[in-house]
N, C-alpha and C positions, 0 to 999 in steps of 0.2 A: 200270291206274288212269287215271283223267283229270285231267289241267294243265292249268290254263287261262290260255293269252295274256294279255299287258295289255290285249287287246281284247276277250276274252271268249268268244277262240276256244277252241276245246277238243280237247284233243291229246291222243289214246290212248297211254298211254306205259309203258314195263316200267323197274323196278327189282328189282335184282339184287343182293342184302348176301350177303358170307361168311356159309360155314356158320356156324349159333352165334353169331355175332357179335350182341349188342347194337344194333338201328341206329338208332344215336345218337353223332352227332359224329364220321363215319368219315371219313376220304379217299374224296373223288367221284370220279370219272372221268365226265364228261358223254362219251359214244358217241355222234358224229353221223355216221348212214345218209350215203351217200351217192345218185349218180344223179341231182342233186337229186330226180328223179322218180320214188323206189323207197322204199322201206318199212321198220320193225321190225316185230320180231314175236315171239309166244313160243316159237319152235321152239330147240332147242337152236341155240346158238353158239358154238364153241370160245372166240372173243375174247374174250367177254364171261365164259365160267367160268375161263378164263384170269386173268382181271383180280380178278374175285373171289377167287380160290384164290389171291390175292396178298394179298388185305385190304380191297378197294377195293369202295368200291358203285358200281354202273354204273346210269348214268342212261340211257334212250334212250328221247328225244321224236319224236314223228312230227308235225312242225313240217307249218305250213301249204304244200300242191303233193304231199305225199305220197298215195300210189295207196293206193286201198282203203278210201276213206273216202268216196266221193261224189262226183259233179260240183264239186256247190261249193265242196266243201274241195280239189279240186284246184287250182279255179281262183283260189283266194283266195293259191294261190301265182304268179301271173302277177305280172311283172316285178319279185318279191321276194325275188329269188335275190341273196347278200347283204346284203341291208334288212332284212325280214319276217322271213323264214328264220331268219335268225342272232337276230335277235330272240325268235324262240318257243324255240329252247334256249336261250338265255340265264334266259327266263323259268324254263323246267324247271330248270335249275341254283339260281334265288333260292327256288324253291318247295323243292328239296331242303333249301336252310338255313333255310327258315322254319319248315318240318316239326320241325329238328335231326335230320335225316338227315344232314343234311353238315356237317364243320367245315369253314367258312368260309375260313379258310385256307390248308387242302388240296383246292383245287377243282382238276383237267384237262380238257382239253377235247381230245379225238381225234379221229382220224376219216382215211378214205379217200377217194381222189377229191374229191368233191365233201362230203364228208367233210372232207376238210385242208383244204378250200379254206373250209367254212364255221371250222373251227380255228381258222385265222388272223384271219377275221373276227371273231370270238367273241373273240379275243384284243386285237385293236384295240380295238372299240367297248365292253368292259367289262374294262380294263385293271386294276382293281383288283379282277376277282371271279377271275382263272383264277392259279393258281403257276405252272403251267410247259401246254404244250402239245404234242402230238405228230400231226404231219401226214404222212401214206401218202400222198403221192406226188397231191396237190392243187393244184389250179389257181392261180396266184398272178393271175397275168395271162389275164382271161377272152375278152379278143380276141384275144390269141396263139396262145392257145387253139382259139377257135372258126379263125385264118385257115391253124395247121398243122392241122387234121383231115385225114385222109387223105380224098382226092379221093370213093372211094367212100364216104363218108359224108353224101354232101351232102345226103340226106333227111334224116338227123340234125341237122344244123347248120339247115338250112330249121325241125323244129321247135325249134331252140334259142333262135332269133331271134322266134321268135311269141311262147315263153314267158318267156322272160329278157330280150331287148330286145336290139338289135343292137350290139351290141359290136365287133365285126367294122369298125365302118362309124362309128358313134357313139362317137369316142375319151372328150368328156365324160362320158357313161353310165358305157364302159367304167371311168375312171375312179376315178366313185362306188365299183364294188361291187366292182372288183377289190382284192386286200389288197398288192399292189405298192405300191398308191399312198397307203400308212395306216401302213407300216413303222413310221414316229415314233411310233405310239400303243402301239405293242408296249410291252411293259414283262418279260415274263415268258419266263425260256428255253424253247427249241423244240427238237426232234428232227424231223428231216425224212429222210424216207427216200423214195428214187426210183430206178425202173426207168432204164435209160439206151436200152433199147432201147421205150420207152411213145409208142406213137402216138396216146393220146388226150390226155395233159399230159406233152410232152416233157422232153427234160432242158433246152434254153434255158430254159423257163421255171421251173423248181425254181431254176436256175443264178442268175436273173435275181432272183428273193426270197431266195436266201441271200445275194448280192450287195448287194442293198440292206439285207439286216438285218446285214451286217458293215459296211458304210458308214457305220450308224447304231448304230454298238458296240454292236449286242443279240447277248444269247449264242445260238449256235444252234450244234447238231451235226448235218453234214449227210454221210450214208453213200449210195452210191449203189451198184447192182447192175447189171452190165456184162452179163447175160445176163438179163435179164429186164423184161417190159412192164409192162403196165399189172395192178398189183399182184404180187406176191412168188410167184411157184409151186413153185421148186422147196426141198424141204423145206430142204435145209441151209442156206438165205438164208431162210425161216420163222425156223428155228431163231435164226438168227444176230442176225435183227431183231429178233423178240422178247425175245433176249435183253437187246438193249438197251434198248426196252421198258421192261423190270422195272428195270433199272439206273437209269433217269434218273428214272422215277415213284420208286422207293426215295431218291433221291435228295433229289427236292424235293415228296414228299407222304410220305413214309416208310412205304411200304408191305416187307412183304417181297421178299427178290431171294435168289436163290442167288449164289453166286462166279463172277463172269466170265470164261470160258473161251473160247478160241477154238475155233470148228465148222467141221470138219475137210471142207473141201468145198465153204465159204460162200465167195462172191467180192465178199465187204464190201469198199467203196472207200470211207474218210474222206476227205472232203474239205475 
């Protein structure tokens, strides 16, 4: 289907409603891609039938910088990583309650990487559309960011700096669009989950957003996995994180959740 931007842009996007389900007035789950610079799409996805087979319609916008759409729509994502960005799902999430696809008051917004990182943004800048949020292991602070990458990434970081604006070096910038520095506008509890072994968003920086949103009394649960990088691989830490997951969305969108059990193998670290 196509969502169109407050600007008029237009964003190929998939929705996802439980089998059978009526879709009218469900709990949303907004699913934001990470990469900034990577895609949805309609190939099977475990997350996304996951989320479904829970209750939840799953939104996923392919927000302006996304690949496989054109030159220009890539470039309409230049230095709108946090601004723009977060703004076209945001749009996709009003467009789901305009529809009455979504009840308005069980809206989430997810997401990986860059994914959490738009999460949190999505949770600042429209503090009264999201209940709760859940971020995989996403960038809080985008200069920290960009100045721990590992050495050999430096062709990475060089196009980071062309397309998102130098963060690294521009702590003002850095500022605007990182969600370090917007904590106060949170309103809505978090699930955050991180590798502790992740060389692309370290653990200082998860450390350094769960630190400021306890500073600033918002509720957040933060689990960390002591043997694993940048995203979750080994299945019994899958298991363990989804299953909280479904616990905290059951919580404050009231979807389905099984009984929470400990998985025999997961090396979950509450923090």
């Amino acid at each position: 289907m196509i969502i169109k931007a407050r600007d008029g842009l237009e964003m190929v996007s998939y929705l996802t409603t439980p089998a059978g389900a009526d879709p009218k007035k469900l709990p949303l789950v907004l699913l934001i891609h990470g990469g900034p610079w990577d895609r949805d799409s309609d190939i099977y996805d475990p997350e996304v039938q996951f989320l479904a087979n829970r209750g939840y319609a799953v939104l996923q916008a392919n927000y302006r910088g996304s690949i496989g759409f054109g030159i220009k729509f890539f470039n309409a994502g230049d230095r709108q990583v946090g601004l723009g960005m977060v703004e076209d799902v945001i749009d996709a999430a009003r467009w789901a309650v305009d529809q009455g696809i979504a009840d308005p008051k069980r809206i989430a917004a997810m997401g990986g990487s860059m994914g959490g990182f738009a999460t949190l943004r999505a949770l600042e800048m429209r503090p009264d559309l999201f209940r709760c949020g859940v971020d995989e292991f996403g960038p809080a602070d985008e200069g920290m960011g960009l100045r721990l990458f590992p050495k050999y990434w430096s062709n990475i970081v060089a196009r980071w700096r062309r397309r998102e604006g130098d963060v690294d070096h521009d702590e003002n910038w850095n500022r605007k669009i990182s969600p370090l520095y917007h904590v106060d506008a949170i309103r809505a509890p978090l699930l955050i989950g991180q590798g502790k072994n992740d060389p692309r968003v370290t653990l200082a920086n998860a450390d350094a957003m769960v630190a400021a949103l306890r500073k600033a009394k918002r509720e957040v649960t933060y689990v960390v996995y002591p043997d694993e990088g940048h995203g979750f691989a080994r299945p019994e830490n899958q298991f363990d994180f989804y299953g909280r997951v479904e616990e905290f969305l059951a919580k404050h969108l009231g979807g389905r959740a099984e009984p929470w059990k400990k998985i025999t193998g997961a090396t979950a670290e509450l923090r």
